[in-house]
N, C-alpha and C positions, 0 to 999 in steps of 0.2 A: 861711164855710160849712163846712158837714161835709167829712175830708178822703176825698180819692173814690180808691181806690187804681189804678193801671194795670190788673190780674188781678185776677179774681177768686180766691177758694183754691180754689176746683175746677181753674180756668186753669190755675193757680201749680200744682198737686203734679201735673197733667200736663206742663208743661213739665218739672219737675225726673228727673218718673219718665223722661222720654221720650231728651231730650237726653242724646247719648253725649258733648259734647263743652263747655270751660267756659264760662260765662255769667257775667254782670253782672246782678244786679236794680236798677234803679233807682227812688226814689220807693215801694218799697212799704212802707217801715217809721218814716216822718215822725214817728207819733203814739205808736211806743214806748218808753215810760218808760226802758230800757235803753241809750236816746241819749247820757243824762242821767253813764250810769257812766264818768265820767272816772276818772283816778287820785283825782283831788282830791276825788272825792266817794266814791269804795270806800273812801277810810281812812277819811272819818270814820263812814261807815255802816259798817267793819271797826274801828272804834276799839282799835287797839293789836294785833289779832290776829297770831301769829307764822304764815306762810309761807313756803314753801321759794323761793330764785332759784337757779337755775345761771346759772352765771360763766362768760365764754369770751372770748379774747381778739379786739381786732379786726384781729390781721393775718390777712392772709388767704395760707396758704400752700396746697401742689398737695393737702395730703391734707385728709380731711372733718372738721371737728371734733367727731366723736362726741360724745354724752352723756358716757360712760367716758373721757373726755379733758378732760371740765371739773370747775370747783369747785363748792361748794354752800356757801349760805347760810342761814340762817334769820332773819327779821327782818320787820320792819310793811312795812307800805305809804307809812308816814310817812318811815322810813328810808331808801328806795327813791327817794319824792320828792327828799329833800332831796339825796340823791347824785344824782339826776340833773337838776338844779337848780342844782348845782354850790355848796351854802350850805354852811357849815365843816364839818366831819367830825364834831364832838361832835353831832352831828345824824343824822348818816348810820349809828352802830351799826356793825355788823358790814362792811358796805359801804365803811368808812375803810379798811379796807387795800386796798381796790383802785383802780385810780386810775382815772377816768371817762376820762379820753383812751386809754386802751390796753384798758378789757376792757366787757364790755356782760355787761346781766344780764336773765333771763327768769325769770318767776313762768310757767309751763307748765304746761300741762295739768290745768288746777285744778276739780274737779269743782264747777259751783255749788250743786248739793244736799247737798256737803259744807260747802265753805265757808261757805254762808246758811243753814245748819243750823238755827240759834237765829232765823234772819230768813225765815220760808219764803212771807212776803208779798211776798221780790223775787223770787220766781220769775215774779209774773205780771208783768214788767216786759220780760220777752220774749215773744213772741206769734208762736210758729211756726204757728200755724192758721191766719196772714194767707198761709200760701204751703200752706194744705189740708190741714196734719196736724195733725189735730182733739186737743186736750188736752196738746200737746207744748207744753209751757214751759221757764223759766231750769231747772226740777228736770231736762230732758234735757238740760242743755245744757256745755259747758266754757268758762271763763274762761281768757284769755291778756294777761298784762302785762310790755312789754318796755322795755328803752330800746334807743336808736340802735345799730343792728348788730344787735339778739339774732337769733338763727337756731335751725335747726336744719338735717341734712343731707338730702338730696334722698333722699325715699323713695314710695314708695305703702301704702296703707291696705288691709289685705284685704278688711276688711267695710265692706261699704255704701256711701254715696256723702258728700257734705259740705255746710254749708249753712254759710256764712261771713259773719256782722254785722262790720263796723269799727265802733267806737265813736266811737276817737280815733288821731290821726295817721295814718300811711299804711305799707302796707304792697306790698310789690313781691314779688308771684308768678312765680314759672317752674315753668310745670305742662309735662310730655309726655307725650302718648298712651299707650296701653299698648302702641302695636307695635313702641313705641321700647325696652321694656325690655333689650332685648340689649345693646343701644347705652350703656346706663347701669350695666351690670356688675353685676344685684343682686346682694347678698350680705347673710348672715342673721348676721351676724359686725357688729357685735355683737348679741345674737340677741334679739329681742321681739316676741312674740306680737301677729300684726296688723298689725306695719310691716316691711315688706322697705325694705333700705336701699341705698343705688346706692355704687358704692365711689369717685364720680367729684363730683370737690368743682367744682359745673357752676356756681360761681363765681369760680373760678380752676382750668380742668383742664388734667390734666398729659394732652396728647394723642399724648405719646410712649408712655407707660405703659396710655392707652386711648385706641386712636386709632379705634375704631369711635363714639365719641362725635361724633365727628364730622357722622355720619351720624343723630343725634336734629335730632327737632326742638321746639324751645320754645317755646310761647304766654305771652307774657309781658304784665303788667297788674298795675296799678298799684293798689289798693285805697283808698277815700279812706272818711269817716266816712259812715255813713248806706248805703253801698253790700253788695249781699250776693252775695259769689262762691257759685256751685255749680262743684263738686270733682265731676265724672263717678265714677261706679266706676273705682278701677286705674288713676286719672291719679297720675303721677308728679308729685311738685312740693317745690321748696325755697323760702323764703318768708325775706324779709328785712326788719326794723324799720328803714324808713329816715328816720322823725322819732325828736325826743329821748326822745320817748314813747308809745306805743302798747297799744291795747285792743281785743282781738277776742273775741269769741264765736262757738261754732260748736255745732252740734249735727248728730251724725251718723246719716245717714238707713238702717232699715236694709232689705234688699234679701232678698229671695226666694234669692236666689245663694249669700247668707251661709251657710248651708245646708252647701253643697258646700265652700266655702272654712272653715269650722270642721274640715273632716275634712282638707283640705291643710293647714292649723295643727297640726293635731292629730301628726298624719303628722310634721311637721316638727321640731317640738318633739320628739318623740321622739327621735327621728335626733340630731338637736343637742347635748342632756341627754345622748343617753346616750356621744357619742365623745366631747365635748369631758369630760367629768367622769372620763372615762378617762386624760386627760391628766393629768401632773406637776403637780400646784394651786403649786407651786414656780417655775413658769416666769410666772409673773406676768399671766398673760393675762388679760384682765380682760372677756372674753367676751359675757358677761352683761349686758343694759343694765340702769342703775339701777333702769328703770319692774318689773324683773323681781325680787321679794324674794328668790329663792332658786332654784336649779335642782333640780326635780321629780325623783322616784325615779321607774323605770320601772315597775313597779306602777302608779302616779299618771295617767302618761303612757298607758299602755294601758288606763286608768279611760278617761280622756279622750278617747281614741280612739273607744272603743267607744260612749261616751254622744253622740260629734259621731257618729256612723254611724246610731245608732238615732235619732237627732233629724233626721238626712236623710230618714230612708224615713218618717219619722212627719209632716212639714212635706210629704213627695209625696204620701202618702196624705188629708192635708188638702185640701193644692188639688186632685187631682184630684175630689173631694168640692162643690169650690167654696164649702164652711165656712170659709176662711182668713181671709177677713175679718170674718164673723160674730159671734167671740166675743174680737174685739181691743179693744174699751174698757178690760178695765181693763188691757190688758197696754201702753195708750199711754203708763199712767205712769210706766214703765220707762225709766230715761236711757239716752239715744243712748251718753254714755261708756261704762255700762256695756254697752248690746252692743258695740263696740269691742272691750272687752278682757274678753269670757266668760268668757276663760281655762278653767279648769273648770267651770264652772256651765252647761254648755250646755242639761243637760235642761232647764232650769226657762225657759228660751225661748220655749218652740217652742207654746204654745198661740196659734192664732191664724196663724201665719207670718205676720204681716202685711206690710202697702206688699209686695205684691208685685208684680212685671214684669210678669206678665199681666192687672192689674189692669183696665189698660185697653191696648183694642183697638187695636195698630199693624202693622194690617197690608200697611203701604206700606213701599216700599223706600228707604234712610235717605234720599238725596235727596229723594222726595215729602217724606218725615216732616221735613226742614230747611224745605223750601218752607212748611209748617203753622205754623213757628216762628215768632212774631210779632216780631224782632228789628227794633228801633228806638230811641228816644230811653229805651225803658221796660227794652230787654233788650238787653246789649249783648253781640256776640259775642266773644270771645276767639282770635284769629287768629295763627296761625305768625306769630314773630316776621320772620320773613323779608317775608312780605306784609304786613305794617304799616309798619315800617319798615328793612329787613333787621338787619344784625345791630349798629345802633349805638344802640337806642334800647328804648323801652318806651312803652307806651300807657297813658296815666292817664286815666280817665271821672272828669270833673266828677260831682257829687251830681245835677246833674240831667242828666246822661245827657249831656253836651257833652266830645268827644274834647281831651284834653289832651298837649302832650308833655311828655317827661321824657329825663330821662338813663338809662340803664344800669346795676342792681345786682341783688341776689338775693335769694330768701327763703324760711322756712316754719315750721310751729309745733312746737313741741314734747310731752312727755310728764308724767304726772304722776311723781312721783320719791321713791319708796318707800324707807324707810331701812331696808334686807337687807344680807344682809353683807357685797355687793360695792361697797356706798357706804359710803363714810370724808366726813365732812363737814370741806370746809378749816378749818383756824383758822389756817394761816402764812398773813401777811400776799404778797401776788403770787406765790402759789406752787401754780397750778392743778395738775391729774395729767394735765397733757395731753403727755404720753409717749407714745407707741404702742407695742407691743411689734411684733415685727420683721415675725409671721405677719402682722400687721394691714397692715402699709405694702404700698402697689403697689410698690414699688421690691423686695416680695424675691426671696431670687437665684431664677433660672429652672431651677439645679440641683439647686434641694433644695426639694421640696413639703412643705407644712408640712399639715397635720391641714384650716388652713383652706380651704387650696387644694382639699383632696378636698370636702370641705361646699361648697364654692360650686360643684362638681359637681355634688354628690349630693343638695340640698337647692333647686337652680336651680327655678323656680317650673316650667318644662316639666317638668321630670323628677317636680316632685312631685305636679302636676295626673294625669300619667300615672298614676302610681301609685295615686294618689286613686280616677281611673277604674276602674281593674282590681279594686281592695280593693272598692270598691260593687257593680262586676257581679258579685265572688266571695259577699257578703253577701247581695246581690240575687236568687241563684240560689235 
């Protein structure tokens, strides 16, 4: 029989609009072609294509393995297989000098409208309109392929919210609220447009150096094939490959909000670019995350500034017009990656605002709005690790929605990795650049304040929402 899915898409983009907090989808995506992308089948539909992996190693010590602390690779998919496959090195390419027991590699943040560029028939092999956003396919979508360990470090997303396919093997989430962010010490060090990063490696933390970590709390789950996380607006989360191979797809949803956090970016960015660039380039600080080609002139940055402000009151003036939905068709074929990472292109956005928050009517207070939530065998909730299992375990959902247990690890995705001038691509055999310079370590001394200490002041996401506020009421006037 025809497959009948749990939600409907009208259900489905209400539940994701609505829910501030993470979910499980179960059973709504059986019949899409994009089940099918295992590793073994992207090389041969990739036949021989070079992409980038970051390298990282799998011990796990108290500080975060930054981007700017690993190595880079470039090589197939074939390559990738056969090293993590463990079959002779004349196989594995560039991948031979690392040795598979000591470091893990991620193909991240891989645009699929770039990569299927020549292939634009696998875009319909994802089917985000099965969850109500009409004409989003693999072309809004990003590729992630890792082996056992890849990571990335515990951060949040500025814009938008997340929509998360496994493909293949499994994946271990630790998301925390956003009122936890104190508790997670953001810092914009190393600094990339859109990701605030926690300075607290929440898979080994040193709770002498932050001991308000303490006091977070983590939603931990287990992600299996066939299963699709939603990522709330502003959840924190680290995300860990814990089979030998793994495939995720995500496409990120964007939000009415985006809006206001383009001009905290904006704001941000500027501040960043213009003290760290004043700095000694002698002192080696490696600031900049890869995903970043180059640090922007302030000219550039005050461009930026000004086009996220005029795109604010332009996106208010919309909706309160009630046109934001109106004239969004063609602007759905616009990838979720790139709103992500606007960077400067903010003008060219804003026709439509669309998926926005007040789209639909919730006017009950969030307990009625959870009691509305259909969570069962079809939506599973995501609950403090402490009420699941306190702090020894993790929660894994079977594919058809049956609670499973598991052990204890970490995880989360990473960036796409631009070759700028702050990326040098390794060719010595086990000799990543994961060095940190001194600013960077929690451990430095508590009598000499280094440049980043002031920035994770002055750039702390309060201090720069504030700002935000005031620059808009000044504009506003």
């Amino acid at each position: 029989g025809e497959d009948v899915k749990p939600f409907t898409p009208e259900r489905a983009k209400e539940i994701v609009m609505s829910l501030q907090r993470p979910a499980v989808f179960c059973n709504m995506v059986g019949d899409w072609p994009a089940l099918c992308w295992n590793v073994k089948y992207l090389s041969a539909v990739l036949d021989g294509k070079i992409i980038q992996f970051r390298l990282g190693l799998k011990t796990v010590d108290l500080v975060p393995q930054f981007e700017t602390r690993c190595s880079y690779v470039e090589a197939t998919l074939e390559q990738f297989l056969a090293w993590s496959c463990g079959q002779p090195s004349c196989l594995s390419g560039p991948f031979s000098c690392y040795d598979y027991s000591k470091y893990w590699a991620y193909a991240d943040y891989k645009y699929i409208a770039r990569i299927f560029e020549d292939k634009p028939e696998m875009f319909q092999d994802i089917r985000w309109s099965d969850f109500g956003f009409s004409g989003r396919s693999g072309k809004e979508s990003t590729l992630w392929i890792g082996s056992e360990g890849a990571n990335t470090p515990c951060h949040l997303d500025s814009y938008g919210c997340n929509l998360v396919l496994q493909v293949e093997g499994r994946k271990r989430w630790h998301l925390f609220p956003p009122g936890d962010t104190s508790f997670l010490y953001p810092t914009r060090i190393p600094y990339e447009e859109s990701s605030i990063f926690s300075k607290v490696n929440v898979a080994n933390p040193d709770l002498k150096c932050f001991p308000k970590f303490r006091n977070s709390t983590a939603h931990v789950i287990t992600l299996s094939p066939g299963q699709v996380l939603l990522v709330p607006r502003h959840w924190w989360h680290y995300v860990e490959s814990i089979d030998p191979i793994t495939v995720s797809i995500n496409s990120w949803i964007e939000l009415d909000a985006d809006h206001e956090a383009r001009v905290e970016e904006a704001i941000t960015r500027m501040l960043v670019c213009a003290i760290k660039s004043a700095e000694n380039p002698s002192d080696g600080d490696l600031w900049l995350n890869p995903t970043e080609v180059e640090a922007t002139s302030h000219e550039i940055n005050l461009q930026y500034l000004n086009k996220a402000v005029s795109a604010y009151f332009k996106c208010q003036k919309t909706s309160a017009s009630e046109q934001a939905h109106s004239s969004s068709t063609g602007a759905e074929q616009r990838t979720g990656a790139s709103c992500k990472r606007k960077k400067r292109e903010v003008g060219c956005e804003q026709e439509g605002c669309r998926l926005l928050a007040h789209e639909f009517d919730f006017s009950t207070s969030k307990s009625e709005e959870l009691q509305k939530i259909p969570f069962g065998p079809h939506l599973i909730q995501v609950l403090p690790q402490s009420q699941e299992m306190g702090s020894v375990g993790a929660v894994a959902v079977g594919s058809d929605g049956r609670d499973l247990l598991c052990g204890n690890e970490g995880e989360h995705i990473g960036k796409l990795h631009c070759k700028g001038k702050q990326l040098v691509m390794s060719t010595d055999c086990e000799m990543p650049a994961h060095q940190m310079d001194s600013d960077s370590s929690p451990h430095t001394s508590q009598t000499a304040l280094s440049t980043n200490d002031l920035l994770d002041c002055l750039v702390n996401p309060r201090v720069i929402n504030l700002v935000a506020q005031l620059l808009l009421e000044r504009t506003g006037v």
